[in-house]
C-alpha positions as CSV (number, residue, x, y, z in Angstrom):
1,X,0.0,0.0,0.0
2,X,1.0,3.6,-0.5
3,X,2.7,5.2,2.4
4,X,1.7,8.4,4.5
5,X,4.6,10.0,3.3
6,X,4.2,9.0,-0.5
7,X,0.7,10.5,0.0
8,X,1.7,14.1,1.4
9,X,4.5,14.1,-1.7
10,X,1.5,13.8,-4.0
11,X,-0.9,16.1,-2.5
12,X,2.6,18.6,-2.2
13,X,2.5,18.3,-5.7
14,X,-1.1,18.9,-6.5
15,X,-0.9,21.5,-4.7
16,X,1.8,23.1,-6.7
17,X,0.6,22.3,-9.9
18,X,-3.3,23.9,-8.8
19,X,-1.3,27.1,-7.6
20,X,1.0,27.5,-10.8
21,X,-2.3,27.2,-13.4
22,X,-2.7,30.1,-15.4
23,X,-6.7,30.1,-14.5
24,X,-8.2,29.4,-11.3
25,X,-8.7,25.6,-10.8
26,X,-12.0,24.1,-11.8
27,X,-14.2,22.5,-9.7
28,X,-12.8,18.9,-9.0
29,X,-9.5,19.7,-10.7
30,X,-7.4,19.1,-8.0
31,X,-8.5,15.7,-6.8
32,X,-8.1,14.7,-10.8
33,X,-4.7,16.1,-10.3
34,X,-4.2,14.0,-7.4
35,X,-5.3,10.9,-8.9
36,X,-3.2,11.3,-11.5
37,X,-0.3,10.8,-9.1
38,X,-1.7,7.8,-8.0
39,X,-2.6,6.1,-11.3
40,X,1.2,6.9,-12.2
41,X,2.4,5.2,-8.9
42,X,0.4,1.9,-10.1
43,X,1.5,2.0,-13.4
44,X,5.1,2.1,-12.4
45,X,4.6,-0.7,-9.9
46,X,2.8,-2.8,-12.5
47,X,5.7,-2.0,-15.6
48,X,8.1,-3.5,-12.8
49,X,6.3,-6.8,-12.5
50,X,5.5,-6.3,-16.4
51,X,8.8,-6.0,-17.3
52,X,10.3,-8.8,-14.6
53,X,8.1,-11.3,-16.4
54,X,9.1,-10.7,-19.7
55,X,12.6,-11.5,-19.4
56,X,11.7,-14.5,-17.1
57,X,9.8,-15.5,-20.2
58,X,12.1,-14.6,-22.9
59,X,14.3,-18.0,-22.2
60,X,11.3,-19.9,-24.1
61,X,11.6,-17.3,-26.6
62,X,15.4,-17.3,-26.9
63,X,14.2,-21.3,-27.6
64,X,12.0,-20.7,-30.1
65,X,13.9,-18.5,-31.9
66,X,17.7,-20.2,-31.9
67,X,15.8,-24.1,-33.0
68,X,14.3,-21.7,-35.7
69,X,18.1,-21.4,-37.0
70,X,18.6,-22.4,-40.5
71,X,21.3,-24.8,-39.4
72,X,20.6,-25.0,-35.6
73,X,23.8,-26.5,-33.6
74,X,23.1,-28.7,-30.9
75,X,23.3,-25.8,-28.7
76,X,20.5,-24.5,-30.3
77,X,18.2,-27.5,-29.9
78,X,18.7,-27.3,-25.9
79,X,18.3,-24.6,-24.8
80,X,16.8,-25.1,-20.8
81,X,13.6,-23.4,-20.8
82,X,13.4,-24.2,-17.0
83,X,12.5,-20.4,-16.0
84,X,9.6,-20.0,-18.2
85,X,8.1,-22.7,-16.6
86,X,8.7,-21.0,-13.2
87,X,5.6,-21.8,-11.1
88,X,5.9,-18.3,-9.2
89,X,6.1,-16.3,-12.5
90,X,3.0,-17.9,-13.7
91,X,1.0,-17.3,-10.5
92,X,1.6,-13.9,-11.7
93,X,1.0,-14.1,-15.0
94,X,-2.3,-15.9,-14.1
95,X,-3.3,-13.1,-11.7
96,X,-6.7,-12.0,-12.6
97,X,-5.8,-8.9,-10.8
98,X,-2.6,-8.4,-12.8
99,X,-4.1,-9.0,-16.3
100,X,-6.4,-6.6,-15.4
101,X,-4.4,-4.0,-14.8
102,X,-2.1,-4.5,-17.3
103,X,-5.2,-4.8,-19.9
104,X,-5.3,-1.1,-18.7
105,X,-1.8,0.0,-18.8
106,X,-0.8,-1.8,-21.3
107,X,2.7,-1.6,-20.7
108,X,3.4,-3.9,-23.6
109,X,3.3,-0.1,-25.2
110,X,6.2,0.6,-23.3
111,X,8.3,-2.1,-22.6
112,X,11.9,-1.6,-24.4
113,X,12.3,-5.4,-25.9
114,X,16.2,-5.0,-26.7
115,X,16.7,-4.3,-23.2
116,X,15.0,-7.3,-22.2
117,X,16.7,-9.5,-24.3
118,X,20.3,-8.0,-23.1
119,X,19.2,-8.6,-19.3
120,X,18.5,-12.5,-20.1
121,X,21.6,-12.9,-21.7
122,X,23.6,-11.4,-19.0
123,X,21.4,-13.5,-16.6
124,X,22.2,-16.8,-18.5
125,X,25.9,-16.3,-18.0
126,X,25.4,-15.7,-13.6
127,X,25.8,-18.2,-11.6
128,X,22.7,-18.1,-10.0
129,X,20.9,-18.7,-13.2
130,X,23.3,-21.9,-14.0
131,X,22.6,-23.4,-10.6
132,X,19.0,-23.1,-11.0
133,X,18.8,-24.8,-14.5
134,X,20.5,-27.7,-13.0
135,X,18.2,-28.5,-10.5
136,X,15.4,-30.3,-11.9
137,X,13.2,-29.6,-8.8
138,X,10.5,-27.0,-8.5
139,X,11.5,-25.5,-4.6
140,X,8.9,-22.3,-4.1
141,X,11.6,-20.6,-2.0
142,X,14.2,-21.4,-5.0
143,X,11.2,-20.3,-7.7
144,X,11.0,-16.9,-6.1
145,X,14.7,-16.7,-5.7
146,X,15.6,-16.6,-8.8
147,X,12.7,-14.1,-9.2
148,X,14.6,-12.1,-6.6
149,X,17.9,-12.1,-8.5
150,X,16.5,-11.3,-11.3
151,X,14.9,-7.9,-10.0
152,X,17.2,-7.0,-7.3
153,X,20.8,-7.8,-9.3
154,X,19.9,-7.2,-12.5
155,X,17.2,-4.8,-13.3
156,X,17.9,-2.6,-9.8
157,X,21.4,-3.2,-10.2
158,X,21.9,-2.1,-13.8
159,X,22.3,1.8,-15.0
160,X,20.6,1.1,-17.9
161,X,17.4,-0.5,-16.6
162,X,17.1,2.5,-14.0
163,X,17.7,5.2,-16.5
164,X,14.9,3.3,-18.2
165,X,12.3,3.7,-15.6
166,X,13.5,7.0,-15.1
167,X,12.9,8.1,-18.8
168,X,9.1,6.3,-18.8
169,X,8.2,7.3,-14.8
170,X,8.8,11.4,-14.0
171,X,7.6,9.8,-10.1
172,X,10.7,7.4,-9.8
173,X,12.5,9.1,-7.5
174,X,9.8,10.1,-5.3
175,X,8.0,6.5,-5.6
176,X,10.9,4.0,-6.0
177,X,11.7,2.9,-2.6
178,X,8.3,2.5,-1.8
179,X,7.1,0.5,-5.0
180,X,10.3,-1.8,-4.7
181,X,9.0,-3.1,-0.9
182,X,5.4,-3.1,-2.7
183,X,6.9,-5.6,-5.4
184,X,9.2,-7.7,-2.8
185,X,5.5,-8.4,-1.2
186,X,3.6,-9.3,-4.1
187,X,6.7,-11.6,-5.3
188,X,6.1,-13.0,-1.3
189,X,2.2,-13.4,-2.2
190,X,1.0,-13.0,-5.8
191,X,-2.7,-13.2,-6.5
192,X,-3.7,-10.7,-3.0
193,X,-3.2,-7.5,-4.1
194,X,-6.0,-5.8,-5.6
195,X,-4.3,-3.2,-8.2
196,X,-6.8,-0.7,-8.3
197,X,-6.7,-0.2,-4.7
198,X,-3.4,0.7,-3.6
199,X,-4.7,3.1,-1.4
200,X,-6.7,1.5,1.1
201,X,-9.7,3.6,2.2
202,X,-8.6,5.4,5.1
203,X,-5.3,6.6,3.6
204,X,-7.3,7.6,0.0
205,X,-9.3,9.4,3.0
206,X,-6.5,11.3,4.4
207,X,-5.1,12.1,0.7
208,X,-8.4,13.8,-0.4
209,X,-9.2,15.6,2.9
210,X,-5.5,17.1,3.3
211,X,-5.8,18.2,-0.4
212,X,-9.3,19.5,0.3
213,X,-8.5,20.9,3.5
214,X,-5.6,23.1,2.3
215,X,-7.8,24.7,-0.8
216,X,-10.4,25.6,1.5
217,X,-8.9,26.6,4.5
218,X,-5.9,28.7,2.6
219,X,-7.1,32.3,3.9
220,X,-7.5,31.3,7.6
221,X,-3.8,29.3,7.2
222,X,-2.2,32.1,5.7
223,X,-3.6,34.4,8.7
224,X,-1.7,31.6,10.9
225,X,1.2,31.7,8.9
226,X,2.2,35.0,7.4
227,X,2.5,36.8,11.2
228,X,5.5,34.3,12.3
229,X,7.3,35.4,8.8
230,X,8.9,38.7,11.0
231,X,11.1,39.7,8.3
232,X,10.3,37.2,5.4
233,X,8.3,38.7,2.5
234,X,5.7,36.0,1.6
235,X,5.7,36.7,-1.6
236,X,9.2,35.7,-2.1
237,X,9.2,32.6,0.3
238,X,9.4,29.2,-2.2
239,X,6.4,28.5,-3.4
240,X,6.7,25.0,-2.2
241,X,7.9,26.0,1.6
242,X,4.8,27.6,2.0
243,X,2.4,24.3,0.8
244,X,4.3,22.1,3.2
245,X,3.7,24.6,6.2
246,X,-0.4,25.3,4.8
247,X,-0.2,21.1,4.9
248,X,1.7,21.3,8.3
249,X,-0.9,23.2,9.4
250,X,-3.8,21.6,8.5
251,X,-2.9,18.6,10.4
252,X,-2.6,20.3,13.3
253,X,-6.0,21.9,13.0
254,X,-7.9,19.3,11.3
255,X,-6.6,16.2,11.5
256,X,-6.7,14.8,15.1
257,X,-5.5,11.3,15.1
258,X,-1.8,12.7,13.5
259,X,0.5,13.5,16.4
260,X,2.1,17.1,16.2
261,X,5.2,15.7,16.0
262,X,4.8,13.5,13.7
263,X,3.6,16.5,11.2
264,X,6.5,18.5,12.1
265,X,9.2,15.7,11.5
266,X,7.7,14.8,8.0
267,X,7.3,18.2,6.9
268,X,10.9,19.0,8.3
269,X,11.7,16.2,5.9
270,X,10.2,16.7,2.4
271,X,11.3,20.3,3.2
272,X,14.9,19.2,3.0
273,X,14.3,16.9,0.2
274,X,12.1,18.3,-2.0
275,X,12.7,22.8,-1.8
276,X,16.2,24.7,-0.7
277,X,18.8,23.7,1.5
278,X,17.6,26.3,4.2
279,X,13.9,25.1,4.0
280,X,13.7,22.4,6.8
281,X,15.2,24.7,9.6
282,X,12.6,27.1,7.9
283,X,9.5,25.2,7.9
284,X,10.9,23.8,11.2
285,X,10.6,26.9,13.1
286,X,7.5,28.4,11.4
287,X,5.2,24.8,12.3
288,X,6.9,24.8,15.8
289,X,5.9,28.4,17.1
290,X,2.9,28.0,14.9
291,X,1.8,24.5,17.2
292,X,2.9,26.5,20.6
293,X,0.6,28.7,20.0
294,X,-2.4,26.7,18.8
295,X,-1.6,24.6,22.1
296,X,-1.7,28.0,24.4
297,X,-4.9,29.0,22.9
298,X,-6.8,25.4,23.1
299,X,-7.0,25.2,19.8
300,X,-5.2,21.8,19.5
301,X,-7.6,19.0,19.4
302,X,-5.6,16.0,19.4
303,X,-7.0,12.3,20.1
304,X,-3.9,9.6,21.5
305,X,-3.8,7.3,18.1
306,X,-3.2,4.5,20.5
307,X,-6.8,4.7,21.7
308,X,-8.4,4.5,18.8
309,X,-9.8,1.0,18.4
């Protein structure tokens, strides 16, 4: 499922893109905009798998086409077609989930077939692949091994494959981490994972009411926000620094379940990451006197998460 933190960096985003239009956002614009992020978060999860099967299949291919030789040595006419046959790979292939989705994304459309044919030929010549060849068996933990090898070694571990992704998926970077544990989970358990709900309800809750929240309570955050600026023009504050302190915010005032803290220390954090060097000390100290004061005035409604049943 999609993390807390993944979520914020998508509604951050929204945000952004609703406040750089050249017209004033239509009406249900910005959770379109928002979904978008989503939809582009599954689509790069499901070209992983896509893309992990397809050379995991190409060693019946590599068959099929070196028997079609005019003259095919005896080489040819054996090549081991064991991995094809992997019984893991087809629990994903026979997914009704996963053809689903990909029936949707159709990442056939994407997939670069010269660089799938390069990463079975380097895997042919690994060690791991020759050991698993020779063992006529069908182990599940040495099925999903070889899986694992494939993905993490050769795909993860190869400039090329990465620069791939990163040419096809503008939210690599911000998604990556996240969607590699996602796949690592679904090689664990193939067949439980339903696609088109990454987010479960609660957190596709949170996304849309922090994304809603922010639009519609803007004037009375800026009112919050703008005083504890002292010598700060907020006109030439980054644009981004001030989403991530309207979102800080907002949790603090709206959200009663999140812990102050816990706002603070993730807006402290895509700060850093995502806007200047300077911006997590900034946002830092704008949220913290910001919560001080909401706390002196009783304005801070906050339920202990650990009693919520």
């Amino acid at each position: 499922m999609i993390s807390r933190r993944n979520i914020r960096v998508k509604v951050m985003q929204s945000l952004y893109t609703v406040s750089t239009l050249e017209t004033e956002a239509k009406p249900g614009e910005p959770r379109k905009i928002l979904q978008q992020h989503f939809d582009q978060t599954r689509s790069l999860f499901v070209y992983l798998i896509w893309f992990l099967t397809e050379v995991a299949r190409y060693a019946e291919k590599d068959a099929h086409q070196r028997a079609s030789k005019h003259l095919p040595s005896a080489e040819d006419l054996n090549v081991n077609t064991k991995l094809a046959g992997n019984e893991l790979l087809w629990k994903i292939l026979e997914d009704p989930q996963f053809i689903a989705q990909v029936g949707k994304d159709k990442p056939v459309q994407r997939t670069d077939l010269e660089l799938i044919r390069k990463v079975y030929l380097q895997l042919k010549d690994t060690p791991e692949y020759r050991a698993y060849i020779a063992d006529a068996t069908r182990e599940k933990g040495d099925e999903r091994k070889i899986l694992e090898f494939i993905f993490n070694d050769l795909l993860l571990g190869s400039e090329n494959f990465t620069s791939h992704i990163e040419e096809l998926f503008s939210n690599w970077d911000d998604d990556g981490e996240m969607v590699i544990q996602l796949l690592v989970g679904y090689l664990q358990k193939p067949g439980q994972l339903l696609f088109n709900q990454m987010l479960s309800p609660d957190k596709e809750q949170f996304a849309k009411s922090l994304l809603q929240t922010v639009i519609d309570k803007r004037e009375y955050l800026q009112e919050l926000i703008v005083p504890k600026l002292k010598n700060w023009d907020p006109e030439r504050i980054a644009l981004l620094d001030m989403i991530l302190m309207e979102m800080g915010v907002s949790e603090f005032l709206y959200f009663e379940t999140i812990p102050p803290k816990v706002t603070i220390n993730e807006y402290i954090d895509l700060a850093k990451e995502y806007s200047t060097q300077q911006s997590g000390q900034f946002v830092n100290g704008i949220l913290d006197n910001i919560h001080k004061d909401l706390v002196a005035q009783g304005k801070m409604r906050k339920v202990d998460h650990r009693k919520i049943s």
